[in-house]
C-alpha positions as CSV (number, residue, x, y, z in Angstrom):
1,X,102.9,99.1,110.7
2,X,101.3,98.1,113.5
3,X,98.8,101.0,115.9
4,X,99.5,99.4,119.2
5,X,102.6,100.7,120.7
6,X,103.0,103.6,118.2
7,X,105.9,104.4,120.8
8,X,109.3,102.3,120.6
9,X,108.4,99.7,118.2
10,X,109.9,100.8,115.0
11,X,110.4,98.3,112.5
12,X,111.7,96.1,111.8
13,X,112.0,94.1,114.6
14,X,114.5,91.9,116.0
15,X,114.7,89.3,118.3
16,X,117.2,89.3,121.6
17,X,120.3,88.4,119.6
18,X,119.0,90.3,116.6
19,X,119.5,87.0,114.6
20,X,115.8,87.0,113.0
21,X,114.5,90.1,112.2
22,X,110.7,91.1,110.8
23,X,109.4,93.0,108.8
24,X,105.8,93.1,108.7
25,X,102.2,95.0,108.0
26,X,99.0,93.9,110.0
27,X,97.8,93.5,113.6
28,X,97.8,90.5,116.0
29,X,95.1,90.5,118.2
30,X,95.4,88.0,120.5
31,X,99.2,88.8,120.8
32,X,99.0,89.1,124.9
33,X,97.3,85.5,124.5
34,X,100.3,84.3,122.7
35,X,102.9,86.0,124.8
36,X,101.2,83.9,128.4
37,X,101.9,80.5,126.2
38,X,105.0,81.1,125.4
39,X,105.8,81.9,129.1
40,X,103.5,79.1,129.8
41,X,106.0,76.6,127.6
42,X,109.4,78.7,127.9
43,X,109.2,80.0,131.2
44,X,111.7,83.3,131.0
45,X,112.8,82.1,127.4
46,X,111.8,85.2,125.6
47,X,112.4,88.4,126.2
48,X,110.5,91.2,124.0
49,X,111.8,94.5,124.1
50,X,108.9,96.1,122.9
51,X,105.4,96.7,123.1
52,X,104.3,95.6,119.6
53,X,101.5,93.1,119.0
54,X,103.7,92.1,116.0
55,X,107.1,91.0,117.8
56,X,104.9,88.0,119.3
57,X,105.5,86.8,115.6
58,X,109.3,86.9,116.1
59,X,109.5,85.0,119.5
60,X,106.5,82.3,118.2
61,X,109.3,81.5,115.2
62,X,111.7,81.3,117.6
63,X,110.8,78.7,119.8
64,X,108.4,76.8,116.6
65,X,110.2,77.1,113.4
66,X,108.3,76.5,110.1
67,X,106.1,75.4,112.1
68,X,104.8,78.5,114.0
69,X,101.6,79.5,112.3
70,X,100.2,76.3,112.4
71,X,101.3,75.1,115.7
72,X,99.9,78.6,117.1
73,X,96.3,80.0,117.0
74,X,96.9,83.4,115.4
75,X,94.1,85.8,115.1
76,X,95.0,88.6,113.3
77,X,95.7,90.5,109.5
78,X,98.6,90.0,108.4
79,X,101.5,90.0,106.1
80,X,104.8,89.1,106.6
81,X,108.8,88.5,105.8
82,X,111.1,86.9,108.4
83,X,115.1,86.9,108.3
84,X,116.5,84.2,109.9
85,X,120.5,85.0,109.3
86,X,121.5,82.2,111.5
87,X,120.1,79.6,109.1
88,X,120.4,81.9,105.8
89,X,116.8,81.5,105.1
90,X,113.6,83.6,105.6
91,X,109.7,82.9,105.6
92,X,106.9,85.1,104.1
93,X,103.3,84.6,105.2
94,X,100.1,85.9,104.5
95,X,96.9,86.1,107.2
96,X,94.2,83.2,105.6
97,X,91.5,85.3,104.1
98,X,93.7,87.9,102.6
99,X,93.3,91.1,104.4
100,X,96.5,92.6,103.9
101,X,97.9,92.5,100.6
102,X,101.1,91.0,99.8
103,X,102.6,90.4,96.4
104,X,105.6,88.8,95.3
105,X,108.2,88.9,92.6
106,X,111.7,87.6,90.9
107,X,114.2,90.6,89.8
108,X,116.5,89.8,86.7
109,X,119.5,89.7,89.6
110,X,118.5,86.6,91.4
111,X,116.7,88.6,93.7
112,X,113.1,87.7,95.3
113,X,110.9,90.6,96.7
114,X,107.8,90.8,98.7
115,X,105.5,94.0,99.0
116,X,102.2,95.0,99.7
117,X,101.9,97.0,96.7
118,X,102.4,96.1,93.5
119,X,103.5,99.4,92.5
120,X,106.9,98.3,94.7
121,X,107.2,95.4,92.1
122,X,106.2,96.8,88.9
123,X,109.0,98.1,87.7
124,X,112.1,96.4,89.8
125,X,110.8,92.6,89.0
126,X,110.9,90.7,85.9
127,X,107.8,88.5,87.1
128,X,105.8,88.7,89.8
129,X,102.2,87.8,91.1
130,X,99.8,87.7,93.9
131,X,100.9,85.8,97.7
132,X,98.0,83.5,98.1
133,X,96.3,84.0,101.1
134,X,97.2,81.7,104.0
135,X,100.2,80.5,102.9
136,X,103.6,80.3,104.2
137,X,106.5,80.4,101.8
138,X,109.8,78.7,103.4
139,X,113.1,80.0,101.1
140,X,114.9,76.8,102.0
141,X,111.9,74.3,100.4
142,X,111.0,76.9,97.9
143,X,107.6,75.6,98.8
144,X,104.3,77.8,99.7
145,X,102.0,76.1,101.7
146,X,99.3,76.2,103.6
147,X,99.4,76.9,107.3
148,X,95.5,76.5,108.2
149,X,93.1,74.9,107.4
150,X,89.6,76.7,108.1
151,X,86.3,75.0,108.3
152,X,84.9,77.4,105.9
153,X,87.9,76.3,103.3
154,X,86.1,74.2,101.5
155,X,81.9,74.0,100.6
156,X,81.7,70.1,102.1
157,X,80.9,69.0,104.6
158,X,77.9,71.3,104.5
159,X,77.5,72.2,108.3
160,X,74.4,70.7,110.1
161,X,74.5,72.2,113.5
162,X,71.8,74.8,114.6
163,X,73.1,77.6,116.4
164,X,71.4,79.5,119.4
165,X,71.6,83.3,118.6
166,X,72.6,84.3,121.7
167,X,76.3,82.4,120.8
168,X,76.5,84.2,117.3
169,X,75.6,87.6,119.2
170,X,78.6,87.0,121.9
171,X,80.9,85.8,119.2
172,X,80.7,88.8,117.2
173,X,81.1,90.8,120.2
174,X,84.0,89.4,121.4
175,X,85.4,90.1,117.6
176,X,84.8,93.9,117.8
177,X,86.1,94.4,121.2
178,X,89.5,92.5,120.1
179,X,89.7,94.6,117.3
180,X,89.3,97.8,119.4
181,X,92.8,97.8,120.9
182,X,94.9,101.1,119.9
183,X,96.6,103.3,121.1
184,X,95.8,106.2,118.6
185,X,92.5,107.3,117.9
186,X,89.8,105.7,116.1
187,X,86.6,105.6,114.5
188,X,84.2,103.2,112.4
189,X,82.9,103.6,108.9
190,X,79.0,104.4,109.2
191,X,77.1,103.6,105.8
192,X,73.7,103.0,108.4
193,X,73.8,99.9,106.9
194,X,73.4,96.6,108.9
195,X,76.9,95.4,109.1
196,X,78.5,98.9,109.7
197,X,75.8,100.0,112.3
198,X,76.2,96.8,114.1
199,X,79.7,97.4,114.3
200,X,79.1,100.8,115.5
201,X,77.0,99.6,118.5
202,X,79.1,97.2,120.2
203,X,82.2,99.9,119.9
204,X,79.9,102.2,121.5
205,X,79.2,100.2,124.3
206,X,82.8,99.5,124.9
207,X,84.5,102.7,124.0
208,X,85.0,103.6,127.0
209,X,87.7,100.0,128.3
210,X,91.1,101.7,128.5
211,X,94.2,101.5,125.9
212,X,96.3,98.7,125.5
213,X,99.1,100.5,127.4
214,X,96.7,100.9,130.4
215,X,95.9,104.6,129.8
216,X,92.0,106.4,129.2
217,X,91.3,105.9,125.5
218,X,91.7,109.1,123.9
219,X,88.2,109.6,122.4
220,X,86.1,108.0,124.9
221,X,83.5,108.9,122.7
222,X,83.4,107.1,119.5
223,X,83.7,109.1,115.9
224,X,81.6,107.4,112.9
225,X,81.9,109.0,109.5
226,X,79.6,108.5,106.6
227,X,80.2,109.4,103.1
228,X,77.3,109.9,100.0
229,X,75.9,112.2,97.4
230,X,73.7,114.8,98.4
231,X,70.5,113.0,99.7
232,X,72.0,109.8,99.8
233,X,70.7,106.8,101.2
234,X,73.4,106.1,103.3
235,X,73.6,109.5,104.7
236,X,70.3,109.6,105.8
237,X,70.5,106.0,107.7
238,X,74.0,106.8,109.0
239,X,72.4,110.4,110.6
240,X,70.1,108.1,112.1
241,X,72.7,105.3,113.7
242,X,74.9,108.1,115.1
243,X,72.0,109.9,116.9
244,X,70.7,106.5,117.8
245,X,74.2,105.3,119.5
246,X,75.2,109.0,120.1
247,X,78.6,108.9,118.3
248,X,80.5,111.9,117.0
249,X,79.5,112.0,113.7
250,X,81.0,113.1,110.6
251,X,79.3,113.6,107.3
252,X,80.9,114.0,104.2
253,X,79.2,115.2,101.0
254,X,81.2,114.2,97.2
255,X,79.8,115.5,94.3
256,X,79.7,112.5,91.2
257,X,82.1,115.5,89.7
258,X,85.1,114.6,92.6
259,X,84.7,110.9,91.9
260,X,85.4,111.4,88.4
261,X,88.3,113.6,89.1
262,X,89.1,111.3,91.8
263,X,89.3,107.9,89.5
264,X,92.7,108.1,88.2
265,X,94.3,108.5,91.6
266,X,92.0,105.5,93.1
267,X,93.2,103.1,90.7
268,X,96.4,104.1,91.1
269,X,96.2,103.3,94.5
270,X,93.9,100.3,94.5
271,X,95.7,99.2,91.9
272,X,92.9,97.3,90.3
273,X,90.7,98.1,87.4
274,X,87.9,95.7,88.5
275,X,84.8,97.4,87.9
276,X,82.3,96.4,91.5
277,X,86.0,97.5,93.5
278,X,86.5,100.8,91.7
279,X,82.8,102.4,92.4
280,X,82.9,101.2,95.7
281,X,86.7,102.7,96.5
282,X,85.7,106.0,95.4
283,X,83.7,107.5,97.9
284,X,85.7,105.3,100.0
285,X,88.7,107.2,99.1
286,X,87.7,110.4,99.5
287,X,86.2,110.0,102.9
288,X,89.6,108.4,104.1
289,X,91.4,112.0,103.1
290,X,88.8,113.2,105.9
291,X,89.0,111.2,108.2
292,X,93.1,111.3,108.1
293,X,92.4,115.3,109.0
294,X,90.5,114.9,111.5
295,X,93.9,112.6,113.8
296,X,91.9,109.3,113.3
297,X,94.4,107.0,111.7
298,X,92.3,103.5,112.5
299,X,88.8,102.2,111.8
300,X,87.0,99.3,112.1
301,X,84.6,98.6,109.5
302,X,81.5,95.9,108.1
303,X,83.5,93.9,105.4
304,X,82.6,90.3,104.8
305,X,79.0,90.1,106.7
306,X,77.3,89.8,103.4
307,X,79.7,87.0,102.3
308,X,79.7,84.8,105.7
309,X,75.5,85.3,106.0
310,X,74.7,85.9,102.4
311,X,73.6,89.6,102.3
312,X,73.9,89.9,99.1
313,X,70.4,90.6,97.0
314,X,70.6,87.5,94.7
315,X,71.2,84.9,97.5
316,X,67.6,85.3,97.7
317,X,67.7,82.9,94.4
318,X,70.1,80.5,96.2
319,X,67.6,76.9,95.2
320,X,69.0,75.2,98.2
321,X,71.6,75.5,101.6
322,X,74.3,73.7,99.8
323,X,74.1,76.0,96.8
324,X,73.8,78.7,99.6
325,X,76.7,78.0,101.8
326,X,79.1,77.0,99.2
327,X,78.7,80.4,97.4
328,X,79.7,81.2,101.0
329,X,82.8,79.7,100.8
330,X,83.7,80.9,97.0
331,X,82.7,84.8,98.2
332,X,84.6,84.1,101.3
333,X,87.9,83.2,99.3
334,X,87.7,85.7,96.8
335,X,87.7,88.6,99.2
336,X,91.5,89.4,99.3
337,X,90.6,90.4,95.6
338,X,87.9,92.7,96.1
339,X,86.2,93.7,99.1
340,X,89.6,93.2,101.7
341,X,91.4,94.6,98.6
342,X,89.5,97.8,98.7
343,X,89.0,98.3,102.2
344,X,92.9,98.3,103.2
345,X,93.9,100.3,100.0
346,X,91.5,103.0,99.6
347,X,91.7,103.7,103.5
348,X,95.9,103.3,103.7
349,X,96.2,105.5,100.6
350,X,95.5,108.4,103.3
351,X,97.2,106.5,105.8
352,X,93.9,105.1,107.7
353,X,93.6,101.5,108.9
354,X,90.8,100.0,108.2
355,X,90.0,96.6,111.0
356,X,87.5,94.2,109.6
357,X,85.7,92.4,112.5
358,X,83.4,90.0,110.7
359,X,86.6,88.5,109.2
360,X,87.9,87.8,112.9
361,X,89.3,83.9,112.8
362,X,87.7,82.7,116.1
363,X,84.1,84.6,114.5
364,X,84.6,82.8,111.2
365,X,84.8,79.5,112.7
366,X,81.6,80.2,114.6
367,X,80.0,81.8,111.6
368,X,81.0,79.3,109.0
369,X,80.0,76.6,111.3
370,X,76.5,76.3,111.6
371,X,73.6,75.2,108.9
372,X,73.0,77.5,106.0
373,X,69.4,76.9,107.1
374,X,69.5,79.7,109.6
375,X,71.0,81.5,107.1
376,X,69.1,81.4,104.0
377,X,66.3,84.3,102.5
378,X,63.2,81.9,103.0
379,X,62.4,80.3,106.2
380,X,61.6,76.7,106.6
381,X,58.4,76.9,105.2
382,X,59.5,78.6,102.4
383,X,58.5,81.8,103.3
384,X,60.6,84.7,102.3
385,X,62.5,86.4,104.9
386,X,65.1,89.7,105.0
387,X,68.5,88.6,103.7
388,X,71.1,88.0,107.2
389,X,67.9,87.4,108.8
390,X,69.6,85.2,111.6
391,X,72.4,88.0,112.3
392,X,69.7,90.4,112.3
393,X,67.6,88.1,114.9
394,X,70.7,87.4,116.8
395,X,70.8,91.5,117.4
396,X,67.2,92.0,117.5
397,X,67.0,92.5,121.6
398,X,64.0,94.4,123.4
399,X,63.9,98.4,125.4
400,X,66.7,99.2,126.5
401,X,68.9,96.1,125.6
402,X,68.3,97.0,121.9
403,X,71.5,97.6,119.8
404,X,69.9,99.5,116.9
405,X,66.6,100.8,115.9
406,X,64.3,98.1,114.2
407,X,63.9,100.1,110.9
408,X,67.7,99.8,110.6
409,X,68.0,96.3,112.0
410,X,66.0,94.9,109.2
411,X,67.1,97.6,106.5
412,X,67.4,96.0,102.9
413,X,71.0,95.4,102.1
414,X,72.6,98.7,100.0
415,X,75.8,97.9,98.3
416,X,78.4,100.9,99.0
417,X,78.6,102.2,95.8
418,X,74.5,101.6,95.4
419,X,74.3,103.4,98.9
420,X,76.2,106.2,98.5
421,X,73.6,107.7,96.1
422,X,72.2,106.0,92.8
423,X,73.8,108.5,90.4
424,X,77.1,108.2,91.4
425,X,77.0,104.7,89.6
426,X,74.9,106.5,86.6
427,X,77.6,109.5,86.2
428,X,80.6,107.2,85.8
429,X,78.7,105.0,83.2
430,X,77.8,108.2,81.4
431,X,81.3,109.6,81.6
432,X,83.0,106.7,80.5
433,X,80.7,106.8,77.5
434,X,81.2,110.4,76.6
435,X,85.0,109.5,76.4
436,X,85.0,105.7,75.3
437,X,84.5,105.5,71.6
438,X,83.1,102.6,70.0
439,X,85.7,102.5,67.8
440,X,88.0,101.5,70.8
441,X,85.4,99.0,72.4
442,X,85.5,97.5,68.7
443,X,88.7,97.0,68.9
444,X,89.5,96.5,73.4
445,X,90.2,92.5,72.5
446,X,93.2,93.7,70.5
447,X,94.6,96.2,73.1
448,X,93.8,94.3,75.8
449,X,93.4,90.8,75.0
450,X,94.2,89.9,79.0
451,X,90.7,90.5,80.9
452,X,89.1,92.0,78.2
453,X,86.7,95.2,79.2
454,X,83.9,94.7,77.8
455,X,81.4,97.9,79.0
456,X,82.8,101.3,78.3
457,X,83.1,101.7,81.8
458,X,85.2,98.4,82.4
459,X,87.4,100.0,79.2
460,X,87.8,103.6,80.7
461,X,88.6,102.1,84.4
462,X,91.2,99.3,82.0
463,X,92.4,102.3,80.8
464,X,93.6,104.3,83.9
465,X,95.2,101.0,85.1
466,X,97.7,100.4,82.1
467,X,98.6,104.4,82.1
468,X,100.4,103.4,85.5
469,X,101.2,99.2,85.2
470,X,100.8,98.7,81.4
471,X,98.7,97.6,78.8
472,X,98.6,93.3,79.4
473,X,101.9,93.4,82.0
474,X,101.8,90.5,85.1
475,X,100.0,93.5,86.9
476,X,96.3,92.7,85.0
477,X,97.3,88.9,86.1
478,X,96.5,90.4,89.5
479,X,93.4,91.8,88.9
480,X,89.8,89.4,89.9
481,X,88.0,89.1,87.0
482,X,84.7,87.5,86.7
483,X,81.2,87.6,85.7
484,X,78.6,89.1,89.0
485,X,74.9,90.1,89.6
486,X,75.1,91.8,92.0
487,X,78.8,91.1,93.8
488,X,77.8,87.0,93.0
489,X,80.2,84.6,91.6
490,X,80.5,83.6,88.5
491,X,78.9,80.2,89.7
492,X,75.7,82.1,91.3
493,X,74.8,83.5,87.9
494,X,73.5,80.0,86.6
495,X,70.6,80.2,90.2
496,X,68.1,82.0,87.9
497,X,67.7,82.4,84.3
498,X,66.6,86.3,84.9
499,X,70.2,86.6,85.9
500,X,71.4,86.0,81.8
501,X,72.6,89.5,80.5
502,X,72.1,91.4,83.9
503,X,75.8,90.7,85.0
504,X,76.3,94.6,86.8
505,X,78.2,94.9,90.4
506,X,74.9,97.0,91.3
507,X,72.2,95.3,93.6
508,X,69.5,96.9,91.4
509,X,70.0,94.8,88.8
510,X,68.7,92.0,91.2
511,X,64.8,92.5,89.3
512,X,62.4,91.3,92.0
513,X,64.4,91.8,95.1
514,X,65.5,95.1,94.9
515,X,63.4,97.9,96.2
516,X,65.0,100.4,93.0
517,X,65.5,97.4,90.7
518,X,66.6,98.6,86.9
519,X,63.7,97.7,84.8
520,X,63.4,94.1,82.8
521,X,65.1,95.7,79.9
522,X,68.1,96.3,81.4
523,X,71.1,94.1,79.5
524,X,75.0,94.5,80.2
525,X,77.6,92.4,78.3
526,X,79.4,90.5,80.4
527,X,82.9,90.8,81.2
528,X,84.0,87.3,80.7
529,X,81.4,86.3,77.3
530,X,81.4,89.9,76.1
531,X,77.3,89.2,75.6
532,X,75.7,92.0,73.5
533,X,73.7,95.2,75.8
534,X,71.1,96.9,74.0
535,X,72.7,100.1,73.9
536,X,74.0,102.5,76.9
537,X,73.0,101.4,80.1
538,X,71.3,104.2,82.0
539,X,68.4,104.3,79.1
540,X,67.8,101.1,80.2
541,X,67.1,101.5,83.9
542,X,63.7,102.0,85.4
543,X,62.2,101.9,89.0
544,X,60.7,98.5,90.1
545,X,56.8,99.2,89.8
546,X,55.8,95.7,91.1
């Protein structure tokens, strides 16, 4: 359901003679841009009768057909089912990188159904599976295909254009501004990372514009919240943001204890057992049951700045910028399985929207546009620079025109569940060891011979997932699984030959880049070769001393 118009816009929504009718989760954010063309082309043609950013997608079928996604620049999350009774047929669609989820399956009556959670599915279809991003499914062709074509789709033509900073800074402003309309209130998620904090900044310059509907925004003071283990990194940087940018902030502090209790419930939810999604949900989860409390029911948060500029800790491996950008572009389509995945269910579990800016299509193009060269951990002279280093320069203004304070402007990238505190990551592994027996891992290629766990952890989190969809059902077809260092591909593993046997979603196993890397001896198997470990992990991790 849409936040814009939470007034007289109940769905689903029908057109003027109630002959097509949607039904649809997401937001359309350049929905008033849409309306003025179709006035523009049908003077007086449509009629909406009401205030949703969504109908837009009734009246631009209307006038386009099948054609209406691709004839029509729409900037927005989305997924969708139209009705057209007239013709006896109906369209599904899906926004292009995959922010809402959408699944879809075939009931033993005939039937065909479309959800965003699988749970919906599991038990009513016979067969059902994933709704690829940026797709369009037509019921009359029974044909998906797709209905944009990004530049950022595929890894060639690598781009060559330089871009000036100052057109990357306004781009990404203009993203967070059209991602701040609401009519409720709302907030942004605070790790005092970069991506977060930037996002943070340019809502607190503009949280004062007025509502949609015309009216004062009702917290014309923006709300951040932050989430971590006592003494936390992120809680310490995310103090810092809020006083910085002078936000209402709101700290929350888990214990490792409530994640563990927490885990069942998550995956239940999440309704993956991927191992990088799960430690990063947690927190993630339990900071959304706060944030509901408090009457904030939409967010905007960082997702998918380390994927478009290569935050990550072992793109600093990357040999080249066509190695560089094309693990871009396979990061960049695997979201909707991970990163978008976990940001839209662990926040709508509690009823909280969670906006993702970076992933705006107008900022993509811009983003995904220019030469990896700008982009890349080692300047031109092959001196090694800050990972994002050209989003970071594009921010890095002087005085009083600063955005955030230089010590978090150039802040070494912290995954979530790194960031959160260290020993959150260290209690599940040990947790899932005291109740993981190595009789079962002996045995997990028998039990679970789809997406085999291969770390006690993987097995535990396996577990928890077939309690609720079963053991090797069409749900585990779902679930992304690959090997990672680090949130990498499976592809990045083969940059550097210290990367063999490290594959762990953490950044510290990164040895050499991270500022807290686990120590040389640290070996994981790997989910996909099920490579021996040298015993249980946490042993194995020590401090970086060099």
């Amino acid at each position: 359901p849409a936040f814009v118009a939470r007034n007289g816009a109940p769905q689903p929504l029908y057109n003027e003679t109630r002959d097509i009718v949607l039904g649809v989760n997401g937001e359309i954010y350049n929905y008033v841009e849409l309306q003025d063309k179709l006035e523009e082309r049908a003077p007086g043609k449509h009629k909406f009768k009401t205030k949703s950013d969504c109908e837009v997608l009734l009246h631009l079928y209307a006038e386009d057909g099948l054609e209406f996604l691709s004839k029509n620049e729409v900037c927005g999350m989305f997924a969708f089912c139209i009705w057209d009774k007239k013709n006896g047929t109906y369209v599904v669609a899906r926004d292009t990188v995959g922010i809402i989820p959408l699944y879809i399956g075939w009931g033993s009556d005939g039937s065909v159904r479309v959800s965003s959670e699988l749970k919906a599915l599991h038990k009513a279809c016979e067969r059902y599976e994933e709704f690829p991003p940026g797709c369009v499914f037509d019921s009359k062709s029974g044909k998906r295909t797709l209905f944009y074509t990004p530049r950022w789709m595929e890894p060639t033509p690598v781009p060559t254009e330089e871009i000036a900073l100052t057109t990357l800074r306004e781009a990404f402003e203009k993203a967070v501004v059209s991602h701040m309309m609401s009519d409720v209130p709302y907030g942004v998620l605070l790790s005092g990372g970069l991506d977060s904090s930037l996002v943070a900044s340019i809502m607190s310059r503009n949280c004062q514009r007025r509502t949609n509907s015309g009216e004062p925004n009702a917290w014309p003071q923006l709300h951040s919240f932050s989430i971590g283990l006592e003494g936390s990194p992120d809680l310490k940087a995310a103090k810092e943001v809020a006083k910085y940018l002078g936000t209402v902030h709101h700290e929350y502090v888990f214990t490792p204890q409530e994640g563990l209790d927490a885990l069942p419930d998550v995956i239940y939810h999440l309704e993956t057992f991927d191992v990088t999604t799960i430690r990063a949900a947690t927190p993630m989860y339990l900071m959304a049951r706060r944030i509901r409390a408090t009457g904030v029911k939409m967010v905007l948060s960082g997702e998918g700045a380390d994927e478009i500029f290569g935050g990550y800790l072992y793109f600093h491996k990357a040999p080249n910028p066509e190695e560089f950008h094309a693990e871009n572009v396979r990061k960049l389509k695997q979201l909707h399985l991970y990163d978008c995945l976990r940001a839209n269910k662990a926040m709508m579990a509690w009823g909280v929207e969670a906006r993702v800016p970076f992933l705006d299509r107008r900022f993509m193009e811009v983003s995904m546009g220019f030469n990896p060269v700008q982009k890349m951990c080692k300047d031109q002279a092959g001196k090694p620079r800050t990972e994002k280093w050209v989003l970071r320069k594009a921010f890095d203004q002087p005085g009083n025109r600063a955005y955030l304070p230089q010590e978090v402007l150039w802040r070494q990238k912290e995954q979530f569940s790194d960031g959160v505190g260290y020993s959150w990551i260290d209690n599940v592994q040990a947790h899932a060891s005291n109740i993981i027996s190595d009789q079962q891992m002996a045995t997990a290629a028998h039990r679970f011979p789809v997406k085999t766990p291969r770390t006690k952890e993987a097995y535990m989190f396996r577990q928890f997932f077939a309690q609720h969809f079963g053991e090797n059902s069409a749900a585990a077809h779902t679930v992304g699984w690959q090997d990672s260092i680090a949130c990498s591909s499976e592809v990045a593993l083969k940059w550097d030959k210290a990367f063999q046997g490290r594959a762990d979603a953490s950044g510290r196993s990164v040895a050499g880049v991270h500022n807290s890397a686990y120590g040389i001896d640290y070996k994981t198997a790997s989910q996909s070769s099920g490579a021996a470990t040298n015993g249980d992990e946490p042993s194995a991790k020590k401090a970086r001393t060099s």
